[in-house]
N, C-alpha and C positions, 0 to 999 in steps of 0.2 A: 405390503403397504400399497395404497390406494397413488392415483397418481395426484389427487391433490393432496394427500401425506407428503411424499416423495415433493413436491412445490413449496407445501408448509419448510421442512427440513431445509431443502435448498437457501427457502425466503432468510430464515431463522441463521442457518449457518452463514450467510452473508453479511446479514447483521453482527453478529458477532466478531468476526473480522474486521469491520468498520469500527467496531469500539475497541477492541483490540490495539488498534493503530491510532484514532484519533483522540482515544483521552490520555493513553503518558504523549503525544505531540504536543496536545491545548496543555496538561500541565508541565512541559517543560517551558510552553512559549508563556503560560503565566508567571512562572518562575522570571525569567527572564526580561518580562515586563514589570516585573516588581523592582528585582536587581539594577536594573537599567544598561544591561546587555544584551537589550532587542535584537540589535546589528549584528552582531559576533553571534550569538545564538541561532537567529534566524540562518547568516551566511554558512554555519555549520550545518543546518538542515537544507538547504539548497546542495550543498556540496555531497552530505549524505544521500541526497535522492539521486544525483549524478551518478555516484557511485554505485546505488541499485541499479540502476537503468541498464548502467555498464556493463556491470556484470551477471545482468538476465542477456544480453545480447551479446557478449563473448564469451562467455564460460558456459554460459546455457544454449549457445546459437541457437536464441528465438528469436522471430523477425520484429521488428518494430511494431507492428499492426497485432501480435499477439501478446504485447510487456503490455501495448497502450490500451488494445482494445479488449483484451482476454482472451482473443480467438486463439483455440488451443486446435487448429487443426494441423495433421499431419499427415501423411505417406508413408504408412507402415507397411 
């Protein structure tokens, strides 16, 4: 594969992650906004994201700079 293939792919696989994650979020937070348990739904998804953060930085000991920024680098 060519290195703008290998770019396409990358580009393509990124996006899909991104939908992945933000359309069951926007349909749970329309659910939500329909029901009219914004607050308790929303506070659920802040409390959810705590908890991933948490546990990419103590179970996974990544550093801050590599949960927030993606930098995956290491000392192998």
């Amino acid at each position: 594969m060519s290195d703008e293939g290998n770019r396409q792919h990358e580009i393509r696989k990124v996006w899909h992650r991104w939908f992945m994650v933000m359309i069951p979020l926007m349909t749970v937070v329309a659910i939500a906004r329909v029901s009219g348990a914004f607050i308790t739904v929303f506070a659920g998804l802040i409390a959810l994201l705590a908890c991933g953060l948490m546990y990419q930085r103590l179970a996974n000991k990544r550093s801050w700079r590599s949960i927030l920024w993606g930098v995956y680098a290491r000392k192998d």
